[in-house]
N, C-alpha and C positions, 0 to 999 in steps of 0.2 A: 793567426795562430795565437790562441790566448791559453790553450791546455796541453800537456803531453801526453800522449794517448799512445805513441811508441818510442821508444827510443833502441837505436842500433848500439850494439857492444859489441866491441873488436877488442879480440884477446886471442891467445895462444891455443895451435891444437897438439900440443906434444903431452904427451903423461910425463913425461920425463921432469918433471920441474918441482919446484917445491913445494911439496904438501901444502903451504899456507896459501898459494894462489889461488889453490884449487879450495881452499874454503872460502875466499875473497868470494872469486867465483858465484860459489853455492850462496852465498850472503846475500850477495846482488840479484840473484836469481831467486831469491824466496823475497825480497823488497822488494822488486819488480811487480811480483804475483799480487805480493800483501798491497799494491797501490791501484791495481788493475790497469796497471801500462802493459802494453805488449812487448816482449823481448821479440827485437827483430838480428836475426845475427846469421854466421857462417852456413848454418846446418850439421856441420862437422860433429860428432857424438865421443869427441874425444878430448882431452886435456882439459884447459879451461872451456871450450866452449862445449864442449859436451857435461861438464858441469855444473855452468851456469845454466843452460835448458834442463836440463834434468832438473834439477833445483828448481825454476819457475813452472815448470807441468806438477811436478809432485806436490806445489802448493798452488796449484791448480787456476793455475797463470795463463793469459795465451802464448805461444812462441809460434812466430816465422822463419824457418828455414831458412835459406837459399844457397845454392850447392850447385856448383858447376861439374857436368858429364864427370870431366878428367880427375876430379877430387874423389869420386863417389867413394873409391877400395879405399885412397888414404886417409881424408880425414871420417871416415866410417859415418854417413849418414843416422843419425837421431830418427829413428823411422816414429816413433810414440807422437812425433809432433808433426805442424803442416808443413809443407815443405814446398818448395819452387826448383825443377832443375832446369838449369839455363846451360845455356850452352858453352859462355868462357867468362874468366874473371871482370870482364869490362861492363858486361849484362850484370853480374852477380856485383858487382859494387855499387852501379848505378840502383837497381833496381834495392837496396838495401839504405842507400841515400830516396830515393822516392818513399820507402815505406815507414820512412822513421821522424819523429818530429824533432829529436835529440838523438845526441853521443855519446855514450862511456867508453872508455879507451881502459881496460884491463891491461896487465901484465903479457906481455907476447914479446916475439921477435922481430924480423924485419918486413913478413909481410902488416904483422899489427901497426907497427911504425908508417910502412907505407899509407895505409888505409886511411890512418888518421891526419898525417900530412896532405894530402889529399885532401880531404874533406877544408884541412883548414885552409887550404890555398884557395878551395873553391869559394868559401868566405871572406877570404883574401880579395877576390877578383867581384867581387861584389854578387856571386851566383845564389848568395842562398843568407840566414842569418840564423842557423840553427847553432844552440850552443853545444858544445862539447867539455866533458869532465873527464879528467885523470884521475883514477883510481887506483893508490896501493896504500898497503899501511907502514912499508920499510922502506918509501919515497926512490923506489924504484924508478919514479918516471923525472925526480929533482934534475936529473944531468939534461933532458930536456928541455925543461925550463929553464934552465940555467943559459942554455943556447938560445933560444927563444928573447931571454932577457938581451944576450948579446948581440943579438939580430935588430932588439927595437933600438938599444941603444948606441949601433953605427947606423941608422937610419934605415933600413930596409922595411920595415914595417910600422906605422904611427903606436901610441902608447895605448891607446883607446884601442886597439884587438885585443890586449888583454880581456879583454870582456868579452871575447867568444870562446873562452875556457877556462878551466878551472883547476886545479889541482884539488883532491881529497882525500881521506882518510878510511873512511865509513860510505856505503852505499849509502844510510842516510842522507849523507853530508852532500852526496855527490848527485844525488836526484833533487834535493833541495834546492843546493844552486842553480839546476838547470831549470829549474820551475821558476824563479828568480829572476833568469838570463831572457828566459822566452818574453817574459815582460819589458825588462830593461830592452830589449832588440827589437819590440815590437814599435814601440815610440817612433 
């Protein structure tokens, strides 16, 4: 892998949140388009992730779906784009990790957290060397890191994993680095 040609975004499907996520969101989701990465994400047509697809179709972006049977009513399938319905979250995670070269970890709750632990444990265990970016601009994700930090520094994880993610600001900033990472991981 020397290019990123998709990257997966786990974020939040509640409208309930605050307006600025949701233009994070839409940020990311028109730099995505304008780079000609594919947004490979939830399916879901609502909160942030329904924002972020809307955002990279309307600027005329590819997006992948994928949406499990039991989500379809809640998080309201993006019908405008392609989609995958699989049968339960384990197909729908995996198959989102298969389609993706890279990570951005948007603003969400505890399945977003999940998703993204997860992926980083699988780099953990040596399964994959895809990098991953954290994305806010009011350092929503710092209490993270901050734990992260206290994880390398009672020994549970070496210093050198820091290099399979990122904290950022800007969707700029945050597909930069992972362009960056895929290099540095490739070595």
């Amino acid at each position: 892998m020397t290019k990123i040609r998709s990257i997966c975004v786990y974020c939040g499907a509640s409208d309930a949140v605050d307006p600025r996520y949701i233009k994070l969101a839409e940020a990311l989701g028109r730099e995505l388009a304008k780079r000609g990465i594919r947004l490979v994400y939830g399916g879901g047509g609502v909160g942030l992730m329904g924002a972020c697809a809307r955002a990279a179709h309307d600027a005329s972006g590819e997006v992948l779906g994928i949406m499990p049977r039991f989500l379809l009513q809640k998080e309201r399938i993006y019908k405008d784009v392609e989609h995958r319905i699989v049968d339960d979250m384990h197909t729908r995670k995996q198959m989102m990790f298969d389609e993706a070269d890279a990570f951005i970890v948007l603003p969400g709750g505890i399945g977003t957290l999940e998703e993204a632990v997860e992926i980083l444990s699988w780099a953990r265990l040596g399964l994959h060397a895809k990098p991953m970016a954290f994305l806010d601009e009011d350092g929503f994700w710092s209490p993270f890191f901050e734990l992260l930090e206290r994880i390398i520094e009672g020994g549970f994880i070496p210093e050198e994993f820091r290099q399979a993610m990122v904290h950022s600001k800007t969707s700029s900033d945050a597909i930069e680095a992972l362009l960056d990472r895929v290099v540095v991981l490739d070595i």
